[in-house]
Phi, psi and omega in degrees: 000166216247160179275134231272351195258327152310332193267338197291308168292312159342305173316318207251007161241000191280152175043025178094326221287146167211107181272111178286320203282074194340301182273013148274003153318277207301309188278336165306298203284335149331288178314307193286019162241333174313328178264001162310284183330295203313286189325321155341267197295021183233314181317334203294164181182131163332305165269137216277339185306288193326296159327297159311294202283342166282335189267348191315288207286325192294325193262332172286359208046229186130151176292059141036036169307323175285346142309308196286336203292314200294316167332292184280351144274343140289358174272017167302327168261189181282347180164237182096353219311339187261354152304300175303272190349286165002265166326285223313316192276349161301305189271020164286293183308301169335292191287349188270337176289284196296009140264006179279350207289308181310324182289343170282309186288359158294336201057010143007100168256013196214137186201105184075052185085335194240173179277151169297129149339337184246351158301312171271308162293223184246179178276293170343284205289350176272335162277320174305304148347300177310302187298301181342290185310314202300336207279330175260353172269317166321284201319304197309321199284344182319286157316354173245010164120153176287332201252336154298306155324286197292321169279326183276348171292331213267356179269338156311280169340302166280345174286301198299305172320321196247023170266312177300334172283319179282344172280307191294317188125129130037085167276179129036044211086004172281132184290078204306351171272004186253356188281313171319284173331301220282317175328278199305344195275325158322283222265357167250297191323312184306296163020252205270293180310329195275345177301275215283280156325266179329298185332292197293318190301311179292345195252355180120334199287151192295171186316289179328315192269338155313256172339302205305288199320325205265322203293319202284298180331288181325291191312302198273242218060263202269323186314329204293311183318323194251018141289312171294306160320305146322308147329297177308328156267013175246332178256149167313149181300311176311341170259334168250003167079333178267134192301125176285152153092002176295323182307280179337298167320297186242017153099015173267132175255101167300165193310316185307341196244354173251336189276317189288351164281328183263353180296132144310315200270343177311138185280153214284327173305313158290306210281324173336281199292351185234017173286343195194164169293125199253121202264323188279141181302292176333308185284321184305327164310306185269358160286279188304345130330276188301306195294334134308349173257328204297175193250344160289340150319315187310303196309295173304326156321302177311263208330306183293332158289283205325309171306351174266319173268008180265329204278314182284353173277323175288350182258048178289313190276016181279143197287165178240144195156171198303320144345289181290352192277311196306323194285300231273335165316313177303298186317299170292348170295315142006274168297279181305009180245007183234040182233000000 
């Protein structure tokens, strides 16, 4: 378990969030080990195949957004703790299943640092490992009500939807930037909104903030995705910690790069160069080059402030106090991580 003085700091630099307020700290970095322990003890199986390859992701970390988010929608409400503890970790369990699922259909050989389950074991057993989690994040919700059950059912629904929307394409006369969209709002946003959604719902909270948690989930969400879509062409590796052009590398055409395909004025070279997954460093180099001068970088920018101010315009009906100042911290964090 990560030590409480550690988690702290974590807090006050993971997803933007920034908390002034010391005993909205304290009980956040609480909460995130209580749901540490819990993820533990639900990963354990009798069996040693199992156990391992459950434990993998669990033990690899991760910010834990979607804990802290259901965290941090509970203080909305009267209390609960053990309940919101719960939740956080069903839907923890939940985003750790659809990576084992993603690292197969990626062919993934790496995740968080470690080799992917399905790189050290099998694609089987990285799938099976999956269902396992999805099979205990049921259970856990299991226990908060038939109506906690029935929503992590209908969010199980939109995660597989918008993996299917992203597999198949576009249909037919569909506008891929609105395909796009509907995609990140699937397979990221439904979550991150169902995170946000539970805290307040399990802690008590009225109806308005109940909406308020799951709309502002949804809204970032999908903003984090087309931040991230942004980073990958605008920051140097060195400022973002991450190799730029990896989308490029495996041929995802992201919002910045569907918007620089519908520009008519995009140079002919670029539209060339996003045609396929681009494997030589020289060219990926020269993508991302053309793709910082094009007007679809702009484009995704505008589009990531509008989601942003959207998201912070949905936490109107929230009591104002450190909770709420923390959600609205995420929002602009958004926006300021990708300048």
């Amino acid at each position: 378990m990560r030590h409480r003085g550690s988690t702290i700091e974590e807090l006050r630099g993971s997803v933007g969030l920034r908390i002034a307020d010391e005993q909205l700290l304290r009980t956040l970095a609480a909460g995130l080990d209580d749901v540490e322990k819990l993820l533990r003890d639900t990963a354990r199986s009798e069996v040693q195949a199992v156990h391992d390859a459950a434990s993998h992701l669990v033990e690899a970390g991760g910010k834990r957004f979607r804990p802290m988010m259901t965290l941090l929608a509970g203080e909305f409400g009267d209390g609960n703790h053990a309940d919101v503890v719960i939740a956080a970790a069903a839907v923890e369990l939940v985003h750790l299943a659809t990576l084992y699922h993603d690292d197969v259909m990626d062919e993934a050989t790496m995740r968080r640092g470690a080799p992917s389950v399905n790189a050290r074991w099998t694609n089987s057993i990285a799938i099976l490992t999956g269902d396992f989690l999805f099979a205990h994040a049921s259970r856990l919700v299991s226990d908060l009500g038939t109506d906690a059950a029935r929503i992590l059912a209908e969010t199980f629904s939109e995660l597989v939807t918008g993996q299917m929307r992203e597999t198949v394409g576009p249909g037919e006369g569909e506008d891929p930037v609105d395909h796009y969209l509907t995609v990140i709002a699937q397979k990221t946003g439904s979550l991150i909104a169902t995170s946000g959604r539970f805290g307040a719902m399990v802690s008590g909270a009225k109806p308005d903030a109940i909406r308020a948690m799951q709309r502002f989930g949804e809204i970032i969400g999908t903003a984090f995705q087309i931040s991230d879509d942004i980073i990958d062409i605008a920051s140097p590796s060195h400022e973002s910690g991450k190799t730029p052009g990896t989308d490029l590398r495996e041929g995802v055409r992201t919002l910045p790069m569907l918007y620089a395909l519908a520009d008519p004025d995009t140079d002919p070279r670029l539209v060339e160069l996003l045609a396929g997954p681009i494997t030589d460093d020289d060219l990926v180099e020269e993508a991302l080059t053309l793709l910082r001068a094009s007007t679809g970088l702009d484009r995704a920018m505008v589009t990531l402030s509008d989601y942003a101010q959207r998201a912070r315009t949905e936490l109107a009906p929230l009591p104002a106090g450190p909770a709420r100042d923390a959600c609205e911290s995420v929002a602009d964090y958004l926006v300021a991580r990708t300048r």
